[in-house]
N, C-alpha and C positions, 0 to 999 in steps of 0.2 A: 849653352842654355838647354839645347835639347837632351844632351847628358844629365843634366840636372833633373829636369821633369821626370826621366825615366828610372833615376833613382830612387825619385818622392814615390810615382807610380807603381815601384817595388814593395817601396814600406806597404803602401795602402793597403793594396794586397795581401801580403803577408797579417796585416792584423787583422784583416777580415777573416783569412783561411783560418786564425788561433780562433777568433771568436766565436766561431760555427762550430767548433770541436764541441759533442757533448759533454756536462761535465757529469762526471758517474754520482749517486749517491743510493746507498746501500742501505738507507735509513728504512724503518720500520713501524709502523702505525699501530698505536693501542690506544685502546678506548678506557676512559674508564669505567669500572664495575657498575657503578651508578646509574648508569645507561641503560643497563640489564645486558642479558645475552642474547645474543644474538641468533638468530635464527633460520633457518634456511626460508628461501623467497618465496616459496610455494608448498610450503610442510602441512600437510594434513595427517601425518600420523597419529594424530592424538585424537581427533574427533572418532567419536563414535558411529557407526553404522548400520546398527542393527536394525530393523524393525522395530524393535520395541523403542528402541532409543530418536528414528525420527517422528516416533509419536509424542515423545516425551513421556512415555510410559515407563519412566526408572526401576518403579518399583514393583513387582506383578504383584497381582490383585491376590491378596490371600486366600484357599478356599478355605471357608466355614466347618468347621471340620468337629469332633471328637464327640464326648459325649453331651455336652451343650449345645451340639450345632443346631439343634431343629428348635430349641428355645430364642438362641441365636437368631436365626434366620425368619421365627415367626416375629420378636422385637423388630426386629427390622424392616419388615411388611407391614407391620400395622402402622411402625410412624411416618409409613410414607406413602401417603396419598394415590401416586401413581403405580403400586403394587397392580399388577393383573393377574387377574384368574387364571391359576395353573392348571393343567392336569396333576391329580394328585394331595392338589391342598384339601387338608382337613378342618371342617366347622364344625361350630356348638353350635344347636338352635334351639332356646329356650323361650316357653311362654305360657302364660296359666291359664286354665281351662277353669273360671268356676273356684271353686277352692282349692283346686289340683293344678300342682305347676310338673311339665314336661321339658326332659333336655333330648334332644336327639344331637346326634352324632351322624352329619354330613359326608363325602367325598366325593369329589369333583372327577368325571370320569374322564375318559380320551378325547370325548367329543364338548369337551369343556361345560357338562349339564351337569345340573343334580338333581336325583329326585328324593321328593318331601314327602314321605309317606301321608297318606289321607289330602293332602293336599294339591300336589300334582308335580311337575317339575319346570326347574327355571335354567335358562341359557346362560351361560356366562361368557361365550365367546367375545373378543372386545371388547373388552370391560375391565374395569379396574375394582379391586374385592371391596372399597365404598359402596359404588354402585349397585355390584351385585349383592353384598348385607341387605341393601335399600329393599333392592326389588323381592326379595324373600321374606324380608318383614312387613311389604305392603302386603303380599302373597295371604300370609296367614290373616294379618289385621280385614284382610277382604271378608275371609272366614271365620273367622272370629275376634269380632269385636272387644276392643278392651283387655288383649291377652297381654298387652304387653310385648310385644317378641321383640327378640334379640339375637344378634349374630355374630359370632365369638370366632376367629382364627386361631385352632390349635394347632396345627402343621402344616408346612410349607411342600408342594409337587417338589419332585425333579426331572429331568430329560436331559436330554444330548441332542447336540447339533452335528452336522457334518461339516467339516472344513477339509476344503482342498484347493487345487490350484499352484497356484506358484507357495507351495508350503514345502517343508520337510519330510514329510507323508500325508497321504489323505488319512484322515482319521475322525472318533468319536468324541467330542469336547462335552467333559459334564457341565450341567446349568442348572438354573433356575431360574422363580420368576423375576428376580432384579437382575440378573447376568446381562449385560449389552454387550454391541456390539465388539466392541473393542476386548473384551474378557475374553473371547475366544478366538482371539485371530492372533495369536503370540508365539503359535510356529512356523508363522512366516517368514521366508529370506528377507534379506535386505534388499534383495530386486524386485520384492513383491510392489504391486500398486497400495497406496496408503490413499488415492485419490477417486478410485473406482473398484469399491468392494462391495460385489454383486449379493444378494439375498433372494431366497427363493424360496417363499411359502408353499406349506402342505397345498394349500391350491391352486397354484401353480404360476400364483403374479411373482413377479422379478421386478428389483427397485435397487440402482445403486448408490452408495453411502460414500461421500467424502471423511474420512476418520481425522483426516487433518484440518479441515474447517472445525470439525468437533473437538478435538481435543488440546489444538494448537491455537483456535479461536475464537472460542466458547461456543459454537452452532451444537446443539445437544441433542436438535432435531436429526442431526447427520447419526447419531451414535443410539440408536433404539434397543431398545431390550429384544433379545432375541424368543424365539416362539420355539416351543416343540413342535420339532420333524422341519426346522429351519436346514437351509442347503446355504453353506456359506461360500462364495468360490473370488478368492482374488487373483487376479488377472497379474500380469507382468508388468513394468513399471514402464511407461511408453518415456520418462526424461527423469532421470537421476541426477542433483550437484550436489557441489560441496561447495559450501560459503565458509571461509575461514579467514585469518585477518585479523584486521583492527574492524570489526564490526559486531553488535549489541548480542548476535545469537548463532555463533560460529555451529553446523551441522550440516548435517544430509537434509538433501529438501527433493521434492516432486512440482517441479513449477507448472504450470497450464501450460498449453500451446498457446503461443502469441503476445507471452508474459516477457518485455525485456529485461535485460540486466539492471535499468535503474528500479524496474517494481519488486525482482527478483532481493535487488538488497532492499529495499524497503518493508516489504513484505514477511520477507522469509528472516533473510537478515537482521531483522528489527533497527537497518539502518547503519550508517559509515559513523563510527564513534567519532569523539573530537579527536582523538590522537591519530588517525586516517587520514591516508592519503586519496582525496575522491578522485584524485588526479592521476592515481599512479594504480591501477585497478589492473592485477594479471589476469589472466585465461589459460590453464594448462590445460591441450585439448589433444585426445589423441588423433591420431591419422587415420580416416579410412578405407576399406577396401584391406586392399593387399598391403596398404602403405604403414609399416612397423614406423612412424615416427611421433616421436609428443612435439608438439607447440606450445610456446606461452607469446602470449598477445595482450598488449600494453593497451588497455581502454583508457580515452584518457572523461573527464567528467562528461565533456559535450557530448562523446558518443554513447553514454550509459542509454539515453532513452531508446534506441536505434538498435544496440546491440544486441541479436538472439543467441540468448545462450543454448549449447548443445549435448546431448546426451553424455554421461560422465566428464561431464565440465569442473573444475577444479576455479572458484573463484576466490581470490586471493586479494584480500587490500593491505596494500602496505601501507606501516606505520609513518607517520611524518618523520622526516631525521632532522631532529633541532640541529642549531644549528652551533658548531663546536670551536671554542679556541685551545690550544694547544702550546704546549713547554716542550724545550729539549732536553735530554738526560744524553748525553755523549760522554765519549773515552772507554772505560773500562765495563762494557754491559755487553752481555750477551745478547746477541738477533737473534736467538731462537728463544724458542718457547721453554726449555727443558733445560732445568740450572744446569752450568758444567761447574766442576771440580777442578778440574784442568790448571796449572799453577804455568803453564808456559805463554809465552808473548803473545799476544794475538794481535790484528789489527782493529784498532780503532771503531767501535761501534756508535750507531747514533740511533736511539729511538725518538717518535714523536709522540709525544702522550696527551690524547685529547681529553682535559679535564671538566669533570661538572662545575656547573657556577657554586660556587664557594667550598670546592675542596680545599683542602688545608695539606703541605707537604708530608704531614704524617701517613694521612691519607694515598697519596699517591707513592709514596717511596712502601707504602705496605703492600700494594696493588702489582709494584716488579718488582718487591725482593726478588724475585725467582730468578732475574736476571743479570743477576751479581755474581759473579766467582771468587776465587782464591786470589785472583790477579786486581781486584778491584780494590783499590784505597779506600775504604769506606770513611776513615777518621780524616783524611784531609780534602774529600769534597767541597767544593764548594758553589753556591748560585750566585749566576751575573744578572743581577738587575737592574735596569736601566744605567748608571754611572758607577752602582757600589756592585763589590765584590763582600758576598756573606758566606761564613763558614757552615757549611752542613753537616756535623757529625753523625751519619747515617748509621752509621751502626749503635751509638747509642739512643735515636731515635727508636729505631727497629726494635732495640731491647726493653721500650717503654720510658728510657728515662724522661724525666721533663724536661721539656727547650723551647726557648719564645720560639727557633725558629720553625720547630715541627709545629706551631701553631698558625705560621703564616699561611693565608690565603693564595693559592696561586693568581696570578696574573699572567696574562698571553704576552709571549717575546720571553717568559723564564726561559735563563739557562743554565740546567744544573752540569757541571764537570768533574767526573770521576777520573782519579790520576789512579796508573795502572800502577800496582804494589808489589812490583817483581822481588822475585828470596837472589839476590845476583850482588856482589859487589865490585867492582871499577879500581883497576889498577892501572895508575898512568905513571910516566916519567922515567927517573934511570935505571929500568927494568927489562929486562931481555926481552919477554913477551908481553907489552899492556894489552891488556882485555878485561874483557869482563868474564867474571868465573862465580859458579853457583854457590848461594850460604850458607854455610856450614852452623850451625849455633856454636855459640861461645866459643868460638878461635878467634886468634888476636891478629896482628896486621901483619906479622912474620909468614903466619900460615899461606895468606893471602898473595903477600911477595916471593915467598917459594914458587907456588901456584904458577906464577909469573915467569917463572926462571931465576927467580933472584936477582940480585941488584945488578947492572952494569957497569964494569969498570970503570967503561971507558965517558960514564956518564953520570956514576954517583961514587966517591971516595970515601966515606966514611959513613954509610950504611942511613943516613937521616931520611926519613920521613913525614908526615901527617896524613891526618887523618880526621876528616870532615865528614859528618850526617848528611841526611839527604835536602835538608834543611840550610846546608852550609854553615853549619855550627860545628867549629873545632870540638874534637874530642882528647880524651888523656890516650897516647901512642899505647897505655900498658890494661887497657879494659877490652874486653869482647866489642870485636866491629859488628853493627847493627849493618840491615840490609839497605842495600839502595847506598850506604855508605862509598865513601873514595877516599884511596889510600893511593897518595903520590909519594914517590920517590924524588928526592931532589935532586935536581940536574946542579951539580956545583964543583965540574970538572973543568978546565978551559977547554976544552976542544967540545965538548957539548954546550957550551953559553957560548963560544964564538961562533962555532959552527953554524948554528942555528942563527945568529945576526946576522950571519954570511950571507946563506942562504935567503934568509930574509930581503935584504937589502937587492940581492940580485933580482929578484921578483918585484918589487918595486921597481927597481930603472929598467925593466923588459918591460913592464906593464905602461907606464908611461910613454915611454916609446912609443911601444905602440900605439895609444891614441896619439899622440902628436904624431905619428904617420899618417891616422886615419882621417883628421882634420886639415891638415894638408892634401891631402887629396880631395875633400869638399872644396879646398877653396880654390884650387886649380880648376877644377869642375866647374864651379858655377863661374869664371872668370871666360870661358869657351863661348 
């Protein structure tokens, strides 16, 4: 008995040690197109950087230019209200004296005044040219009653600002009196500050401008029209990101101090679109000091309000990955990416094809032609589903023609099989060498049995043959053999038909034998 246990105890063994063996598969994953492409996890190459661009300033501001410009530019002051009094702008001031009507001809000097002959002069500093028309027509009306007066803009000042700082050079920017802030600050790097741009009046107050509340968030009071003998100076950018992803306003941003990653997408971001993963939030961050390394850091949603993002921060939301069933296409397909040509044997490939809900086999067999070769059967493919086996004529799909079956819908557990279509034909029987030898077009079955050695005496006596398709459909002995074809030699010698019984027969009473040895010593065994 204890012989017995230790025999059971062997087996058990043993099928455990088979079943822990890994089993290999070589199989290879495709998506379908539908899906879209695919994209690296943290790609910012495509956003833009410039300065101009995290203003959202696409388009720069045209200047006013040729020989209509100063027609231009007074149109354009008069219909707007908030025009201010330039150095350089030119008035009409017309009004009647009595029977006598007078025009004068105004211009507003450096110190933003004008004077009115017989009248006196009036200040225009701070002021918008409404106001100051006003005060020039009460001006004269003080003096003369009943004139009428009128104040007429015929030309617009110009000036220059200085800009420098974190620019491309310090330099002179032309303007006028509608130019803002924003008009002259467009030789700035992409490191300049967009959130602290200092201004420095001729008399010597200093006020800084957020240009991204202004122009990213409608704040207008941040974006002022600039003044002659303005000092424009932008400073360096104290926190640079990139918000890129599945989110409403992928770009370069300048967040506050103290701003975290949930305000930062909210804010800047305009938010984690529906196809985002709030959950799945990267960080590529570099290393610093001396430390050359990048990090990416998986936020997951509960830590968005907590997490401070940091100087050239890279934040990245990945997209939701729906969620995907899948077909097999095995036998004759290429694992790579890159059709081969190649007409010789290969082994066995298996792809796994993740398809969209309601692709149709047309669809998918168009999606890997590319992984079909010379060796792949394309006319006797066929899909296993569920109980039935359907024929797939792939290659006449592929060529457009119509078939219910390029119209079916995939369903998960398809499996399509590609039989491999080797150019080889199979010579067996009373032949000196059977093998298999490469196909020749339109040679007959002789060819094929030379090929071989020829027939065997001692195995075939009067030269007979067949010849079967790949199909197992008899052929006529005297037509060109098709590939994949078998061409046997008949064994119908006696010493080949008995020989072979002989043989036979000897192999069966050895084989029995032996299990009736081997059962016999079970029951010896368990009798102990």
């Amino acid at each position: 008995m204890r012989n017995w246990n230790r025999v059971l105890l062997s087996i058990v063994v043993l099928v455990v040690f088979l079943s822990m063996l890994p089993a290999e598969d070589n199989a290879v994953i495709v998506r379908s197109p539908y899906y879209g492409g695919a994209t690296a996890a943290t790609s910012d190459v495509s956003i833009p950087r410039t300065y101009r661009d995290q203003l959202g300033l696409t388009i720069e501001e045209s200047a006013i230019a040729g020989a209509n410009a100063n027609q231009e530019r007074v149109l354009a002051a008069i219909s707007n209200n908030s025009y201010p009094v330039t150095p350089g702008d030119t008035l009409n001031l017309f009004y009647t004296e009595g029977k006598n009507s007078t025009s004068l001809t105004l211009q507003v000097d450096g110190s933003y005044r004008v004077v009115i002959p017989t009248f006196g002069t009036v200040d225009g500093r701070n002021k918008t040219f409404v106001e100051f028309a006003r005060e020039i027509e009460r001006m004269v009306v003080t003096y003369l009653p009943f004139s009428l007066p009128r104040v007429n803009l015929v030309g617009t000042g110009a000036f220059s600002v200085t800009v420098r700082g974190e620019v491309d050079s310090t330099r002179e920017v032309p303007a006028w009196g509608l130019s803002r802030l924003s008009s002259v600050v467009l030789s700035a790097t992409q490191y300049a500050s967009t959130r602290q741009v200092r201004v420095t009046s001729v008399d010597g107050t200093a006020k800084s401008y957020d240009l991204y509340a202004a122009l990213r968030e409608g704040d207008l009071s941040q974006n002022p029209f600039v003044r002659a003998g303005d000092i424009v100076t932008i400073p360096q950018a104290g926190k640079v990101i990139v918000i890129a992803g599945e989110v409403g306003r992928p770009g370069v941003y300048q967040p506050l101090d103290g701003e975290t990653l949930a305000t930062i997408l909210s804010r800047y971001g305009n938010g984690v679109l529906p196809s985002g993963d709030s959950d799945a939030v990267l960080v590529r961050r570099y290393g610093t000091g001396t430390s050359a390394t990048i990090d990416v850091v998986r936020v997951s949603s509960g830590e968005l309000a907590t997490f401070a993002a940091k100087h050239l921060d890279t934040i990245f939301v990945s997209p939701i990955v729906p969620t995907s069933r899948a077909v097999t296409i095995e036998g004759a397909v290429n694992m790579g990416d890159v059709q081969t040509q190649s007409s010789a044997l290969g082994s066995s490939g298996r792809v796994y094809y993740q398809f969209f809900p309601g692709e149709t086999v047309r669809e998918m067999l168009q999606g890997i032609a590319h992984r079909f070769s010379a060796v792949s059967d394309l006319g006797a493919t066929y899909l296993l589903r569920s109980d039935r086996l359907i024929p797939v004529d792939v290659q006449a799909i592929l060529m457009g023609n119509p078939s219910e079956v390029a119209k079916l819908r995939l369903e998960e557990g398809d499996r399509f099989v590609v039989p491999f279509n080797q150019l080889f034909v199979n010579v067996a029987g009373g032949v000196l060498r059977p093998g298999t030898f490469p196909y020749i077009p339109d040679k007959g079955a002789s060819y094929y049995i030379n090929m071989a050695g020829g027939f065997d005496p001692a195995k075939n006596r009067n030269g007979a043959y067949t010849v079967v398709d790949k199909n197992g459909n008899k052929l006529d002995e005297k037509v060109p053999v098709p590939p994949e074809a078998v061409v046997t030699a008949k064994l119908n010698t006696f010493q080949a038909v008995n020989g072979l019984n002989l043989a036979t027969t000897v192999t069966l009473v050895g084989l029995v034998a032996t299990i009736v040895g081997i059962l016999y010593d079970v029951v010896v065994l368990s009798r102990l």
